[in-house]
BAVEXMI-729132 format. One line per 2 residues: their letters; for each residue x, y, z of N, C-alpha, C, O. Coordinates in steps of 0.02 Angstrom, whole numbers, plus 32768, in hexadecimal, padded with zeros to 4 digits. Layout:
N
A	X,Y,Z,X,Y,Z,X,Y,Z,X,Y,Z  ...
END
This chain:
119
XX	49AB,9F10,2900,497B,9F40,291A,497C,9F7D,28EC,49B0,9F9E,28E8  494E,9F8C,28CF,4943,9FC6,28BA,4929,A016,28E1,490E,A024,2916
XX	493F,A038,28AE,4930,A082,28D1,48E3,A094,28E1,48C9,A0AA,2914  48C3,A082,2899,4876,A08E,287D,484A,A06D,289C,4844,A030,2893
XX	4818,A099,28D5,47F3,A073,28E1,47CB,A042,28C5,47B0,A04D,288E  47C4,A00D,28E2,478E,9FC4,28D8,4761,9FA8,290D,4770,9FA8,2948
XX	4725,9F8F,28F2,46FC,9F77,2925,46DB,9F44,28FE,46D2,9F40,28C2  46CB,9F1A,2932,46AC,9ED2,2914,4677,9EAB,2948,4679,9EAD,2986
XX	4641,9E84,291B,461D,9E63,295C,4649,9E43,2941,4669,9E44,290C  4643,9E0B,2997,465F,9DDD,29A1,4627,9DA2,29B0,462A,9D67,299D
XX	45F6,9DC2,29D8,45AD,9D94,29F1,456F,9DD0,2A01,4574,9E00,2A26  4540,9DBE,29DD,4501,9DCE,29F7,44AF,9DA3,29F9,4480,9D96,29D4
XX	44C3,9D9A,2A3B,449E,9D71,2A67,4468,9DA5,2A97,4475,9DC4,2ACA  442B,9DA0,2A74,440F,9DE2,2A94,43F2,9DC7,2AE5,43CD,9D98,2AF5
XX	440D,9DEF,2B01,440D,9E46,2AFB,4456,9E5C,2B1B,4463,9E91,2B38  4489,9E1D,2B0B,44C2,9E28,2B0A,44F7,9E29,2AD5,4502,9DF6,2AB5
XX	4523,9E71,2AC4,454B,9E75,2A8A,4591,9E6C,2A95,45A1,9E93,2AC2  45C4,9E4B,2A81,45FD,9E52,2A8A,4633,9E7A,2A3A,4633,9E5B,2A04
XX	4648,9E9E,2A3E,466C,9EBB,2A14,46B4,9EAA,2A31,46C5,9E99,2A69  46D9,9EB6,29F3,4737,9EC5,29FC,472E,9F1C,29E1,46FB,9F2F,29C4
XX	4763,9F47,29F0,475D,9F73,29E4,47B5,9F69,29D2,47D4,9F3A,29EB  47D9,9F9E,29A4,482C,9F9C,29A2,4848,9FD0,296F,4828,9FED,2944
XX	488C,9FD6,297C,4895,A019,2966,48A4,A05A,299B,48BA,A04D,29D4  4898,A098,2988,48A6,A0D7,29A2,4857,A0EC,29BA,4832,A0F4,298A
XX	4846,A0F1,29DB,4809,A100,29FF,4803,A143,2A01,4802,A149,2A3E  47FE,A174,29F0,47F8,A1C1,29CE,47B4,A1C2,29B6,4789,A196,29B6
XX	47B6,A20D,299D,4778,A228,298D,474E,A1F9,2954,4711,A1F3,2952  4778,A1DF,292E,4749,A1B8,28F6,4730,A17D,2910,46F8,A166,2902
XX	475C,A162,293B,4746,A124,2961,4710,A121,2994,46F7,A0ED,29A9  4701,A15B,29A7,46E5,A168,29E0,469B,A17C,29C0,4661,A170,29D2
XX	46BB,A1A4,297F,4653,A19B,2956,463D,A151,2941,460A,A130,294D  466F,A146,2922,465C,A104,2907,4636,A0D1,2952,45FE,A0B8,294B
XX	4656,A0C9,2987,4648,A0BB,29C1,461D,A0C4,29EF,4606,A0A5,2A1F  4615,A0FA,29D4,45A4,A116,29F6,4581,A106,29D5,454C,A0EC,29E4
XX	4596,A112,2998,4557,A103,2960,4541,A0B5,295B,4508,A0A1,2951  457E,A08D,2964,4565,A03D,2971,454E,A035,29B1,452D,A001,29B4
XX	4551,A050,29E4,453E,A03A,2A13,44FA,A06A,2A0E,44D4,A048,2A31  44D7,A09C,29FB,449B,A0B3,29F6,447F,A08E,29C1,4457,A0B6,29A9
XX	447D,A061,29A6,4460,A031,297B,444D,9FF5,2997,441C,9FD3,298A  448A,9FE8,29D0,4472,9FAB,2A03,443C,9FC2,2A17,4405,9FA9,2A0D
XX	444C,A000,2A3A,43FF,A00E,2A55,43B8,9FFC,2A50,4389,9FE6,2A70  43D5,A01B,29F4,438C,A01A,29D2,436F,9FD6,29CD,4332,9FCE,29D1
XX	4391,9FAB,29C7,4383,9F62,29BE,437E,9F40,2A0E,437B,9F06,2A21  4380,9F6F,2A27,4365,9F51,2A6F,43AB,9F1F,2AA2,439A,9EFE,2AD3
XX	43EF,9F22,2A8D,4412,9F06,2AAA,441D,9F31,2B02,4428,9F6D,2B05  4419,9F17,2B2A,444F,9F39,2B78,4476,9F23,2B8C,4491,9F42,2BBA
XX	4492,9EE0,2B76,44F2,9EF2,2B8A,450A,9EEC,2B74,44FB,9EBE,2B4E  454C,9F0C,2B6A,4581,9F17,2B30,45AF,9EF9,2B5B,45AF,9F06,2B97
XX	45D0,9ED7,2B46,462E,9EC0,2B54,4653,9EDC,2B19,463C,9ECF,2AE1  4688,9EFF,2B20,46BE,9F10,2AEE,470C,9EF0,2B1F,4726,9EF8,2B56
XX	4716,9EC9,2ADE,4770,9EBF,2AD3,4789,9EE7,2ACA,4771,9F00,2A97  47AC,9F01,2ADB,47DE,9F47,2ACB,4839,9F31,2ABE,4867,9F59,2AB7
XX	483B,9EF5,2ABE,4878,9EC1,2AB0,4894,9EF8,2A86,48BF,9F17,2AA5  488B,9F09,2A55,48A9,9F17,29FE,4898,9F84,2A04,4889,9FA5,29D2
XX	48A0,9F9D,2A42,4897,9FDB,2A3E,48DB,9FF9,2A65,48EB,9FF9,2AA0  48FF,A016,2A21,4936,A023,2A27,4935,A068,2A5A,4963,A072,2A82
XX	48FF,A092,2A53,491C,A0CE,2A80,48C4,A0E6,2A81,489B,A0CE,2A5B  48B9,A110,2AAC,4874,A129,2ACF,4886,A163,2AD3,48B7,A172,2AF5
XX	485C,A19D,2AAA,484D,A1E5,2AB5,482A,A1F7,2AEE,4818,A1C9,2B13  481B,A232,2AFE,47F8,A25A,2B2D,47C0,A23F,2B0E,4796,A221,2B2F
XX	47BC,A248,2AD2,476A,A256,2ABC,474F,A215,2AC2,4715,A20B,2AD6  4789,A1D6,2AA9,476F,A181,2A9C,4750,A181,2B08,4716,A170,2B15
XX	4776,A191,2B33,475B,A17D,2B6A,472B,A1A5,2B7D,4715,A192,2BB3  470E,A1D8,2B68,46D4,A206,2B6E,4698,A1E4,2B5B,4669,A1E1,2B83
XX	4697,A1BF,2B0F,468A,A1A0,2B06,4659,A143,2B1A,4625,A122,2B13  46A4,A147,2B36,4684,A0F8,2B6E,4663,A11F,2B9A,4629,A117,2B89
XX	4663,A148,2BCD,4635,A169,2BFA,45F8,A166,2BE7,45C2,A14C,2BF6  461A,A194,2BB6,45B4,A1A4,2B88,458B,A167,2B88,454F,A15F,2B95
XX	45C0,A139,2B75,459E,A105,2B5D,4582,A0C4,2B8B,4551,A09F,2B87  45A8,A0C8,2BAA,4597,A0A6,2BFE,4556,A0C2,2C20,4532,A09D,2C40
XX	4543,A11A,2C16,4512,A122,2C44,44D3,A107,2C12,44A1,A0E9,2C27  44E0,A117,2BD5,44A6,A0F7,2BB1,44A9,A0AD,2BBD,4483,A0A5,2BED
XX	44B7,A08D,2BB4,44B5,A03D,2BBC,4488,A035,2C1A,4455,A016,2C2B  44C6,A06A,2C4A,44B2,A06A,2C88,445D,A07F,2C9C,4442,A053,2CBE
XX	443B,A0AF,2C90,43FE,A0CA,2C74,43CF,A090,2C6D,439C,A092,2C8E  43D8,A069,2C51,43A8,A043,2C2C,43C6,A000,2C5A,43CE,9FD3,2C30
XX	43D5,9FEC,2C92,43E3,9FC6,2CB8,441D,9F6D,2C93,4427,9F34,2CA7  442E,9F93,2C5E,4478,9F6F,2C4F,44B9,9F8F,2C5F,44C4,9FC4,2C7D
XX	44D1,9F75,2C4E,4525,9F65,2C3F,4549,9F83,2C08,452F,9F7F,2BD0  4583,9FA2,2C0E,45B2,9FA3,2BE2,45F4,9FA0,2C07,4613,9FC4,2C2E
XX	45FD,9F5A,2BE6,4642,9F53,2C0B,469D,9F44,2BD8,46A6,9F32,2B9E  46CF,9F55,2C0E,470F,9F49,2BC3,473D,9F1B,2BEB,474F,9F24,2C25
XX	474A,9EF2,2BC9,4791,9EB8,2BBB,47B3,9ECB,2B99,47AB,9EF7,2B6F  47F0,9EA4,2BA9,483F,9E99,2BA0,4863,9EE6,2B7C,487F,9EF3,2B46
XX	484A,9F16,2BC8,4867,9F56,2BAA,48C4,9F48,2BAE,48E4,9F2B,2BDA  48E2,9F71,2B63,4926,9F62,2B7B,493B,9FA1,2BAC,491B,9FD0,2BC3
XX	497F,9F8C,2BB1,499C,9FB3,2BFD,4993,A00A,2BE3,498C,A032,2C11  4994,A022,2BA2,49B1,A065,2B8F,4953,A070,2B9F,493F,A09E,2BC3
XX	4936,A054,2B8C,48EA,A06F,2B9C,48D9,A069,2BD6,48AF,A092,2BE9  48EC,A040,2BFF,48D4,A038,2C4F,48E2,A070,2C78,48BE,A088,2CA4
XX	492E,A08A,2C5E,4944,A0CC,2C6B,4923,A100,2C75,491E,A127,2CA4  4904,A0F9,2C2F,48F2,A135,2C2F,48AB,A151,2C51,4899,A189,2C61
XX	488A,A109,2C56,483B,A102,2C7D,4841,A10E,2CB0,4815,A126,2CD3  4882,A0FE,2CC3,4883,A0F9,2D1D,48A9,A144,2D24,489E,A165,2D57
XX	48CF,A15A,2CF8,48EB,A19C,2CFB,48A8,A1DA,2CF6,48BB,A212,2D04  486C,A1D5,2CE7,4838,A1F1,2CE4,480B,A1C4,2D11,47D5,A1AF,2CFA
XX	4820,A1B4,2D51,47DF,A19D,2D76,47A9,A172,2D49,477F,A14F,2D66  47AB,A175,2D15,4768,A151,2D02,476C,A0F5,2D13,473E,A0D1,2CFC
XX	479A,A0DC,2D34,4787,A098,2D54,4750,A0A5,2D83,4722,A07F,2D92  475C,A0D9,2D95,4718,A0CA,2DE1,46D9,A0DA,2DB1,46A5,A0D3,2DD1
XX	46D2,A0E6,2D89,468A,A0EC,2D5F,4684,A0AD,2D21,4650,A08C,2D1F  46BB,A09E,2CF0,46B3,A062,2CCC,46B7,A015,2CE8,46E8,A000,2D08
XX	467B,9FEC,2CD6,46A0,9FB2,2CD5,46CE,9F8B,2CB6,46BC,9F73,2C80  4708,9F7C,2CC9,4740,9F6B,2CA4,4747,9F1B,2CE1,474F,9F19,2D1E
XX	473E,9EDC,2CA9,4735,9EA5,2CB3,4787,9E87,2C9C,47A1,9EA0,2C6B  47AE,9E4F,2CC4,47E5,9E3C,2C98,47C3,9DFA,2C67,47EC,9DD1,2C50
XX	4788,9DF2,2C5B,4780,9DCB,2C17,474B,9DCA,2C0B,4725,9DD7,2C3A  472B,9DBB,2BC8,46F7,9DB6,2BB6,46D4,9D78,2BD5,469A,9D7A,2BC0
XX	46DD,9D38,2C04,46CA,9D18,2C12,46A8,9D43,2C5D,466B,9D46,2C65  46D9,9D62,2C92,46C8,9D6F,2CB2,468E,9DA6,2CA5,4661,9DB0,2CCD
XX	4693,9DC2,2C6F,465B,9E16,2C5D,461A,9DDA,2C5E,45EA,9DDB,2C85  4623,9DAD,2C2F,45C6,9D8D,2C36,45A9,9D72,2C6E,456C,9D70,2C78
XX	45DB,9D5A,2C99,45D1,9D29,2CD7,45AC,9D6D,2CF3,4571,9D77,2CFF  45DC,9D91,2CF6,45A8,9DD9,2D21,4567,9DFA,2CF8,4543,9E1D,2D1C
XX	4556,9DF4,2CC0,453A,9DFA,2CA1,44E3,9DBE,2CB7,44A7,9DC8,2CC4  4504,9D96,2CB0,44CC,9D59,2CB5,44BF,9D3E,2D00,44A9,9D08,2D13
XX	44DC,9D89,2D31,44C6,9D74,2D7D,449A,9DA8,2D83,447A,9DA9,2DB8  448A,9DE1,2D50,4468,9E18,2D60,442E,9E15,2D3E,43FF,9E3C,2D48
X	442D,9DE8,2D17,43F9,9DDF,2CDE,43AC,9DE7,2D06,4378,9DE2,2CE7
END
């Protein structure tokens, strides 16, 4: 696991995207991380699934971030949802209330199943 944030598709199946995201989730990660997901936009995707497997630690700003980024996805009547958060990040989501506002799925199988009941 590295420190430096990374992000990757994994599938895009429109108008559903799945990314891995990994690394330190901080301020650089967190631009890099709007800016791809305001490009989904542009290209017309509404639900996002992120893996978060490979994200060693979550800033204030990286979970400010998912908010932001959830109401935009939310807005436009999709989804943004996260898998296989590890335990030091679950912490910290749930240590800032933001479970009762993110969707946090335990897998990417389950994020589409919900995904493809709302369609």
């Amino acid at each position: 696991m590295t420190d430096q944030f990374w992000l990757e598709e994994t599938k895009l199946e429109h108008p559903i995207a799945v990314i891995r995201i990994g690394g330190r989730f901080g301020s650089e990660g967190a631009q890099k991380f709007r800016d791809f997901c305001v490009n989904l936009r542009i290209e017309n995707y509404q639900h996002l699934v992120v893996d978060m497997t490979d994200v060693a630690f979550i800033a204030s700003i990286g979970a400010g971030t998912l908010m932001i980024m959830t109401q935009v996805f939310t807005r436009i009547n999709g989804t943004l949802q996260l898998v296989n958060l590890s335990e030091p990040v679950l912490r910290v989501v749930n240590l800032l209330n933001l479970d009762r506002f993110l969707m946090i799925k335990s897998s990417e199988k389950e994020a589409l199943e919900s995904v493809k009941v709302t369609k």
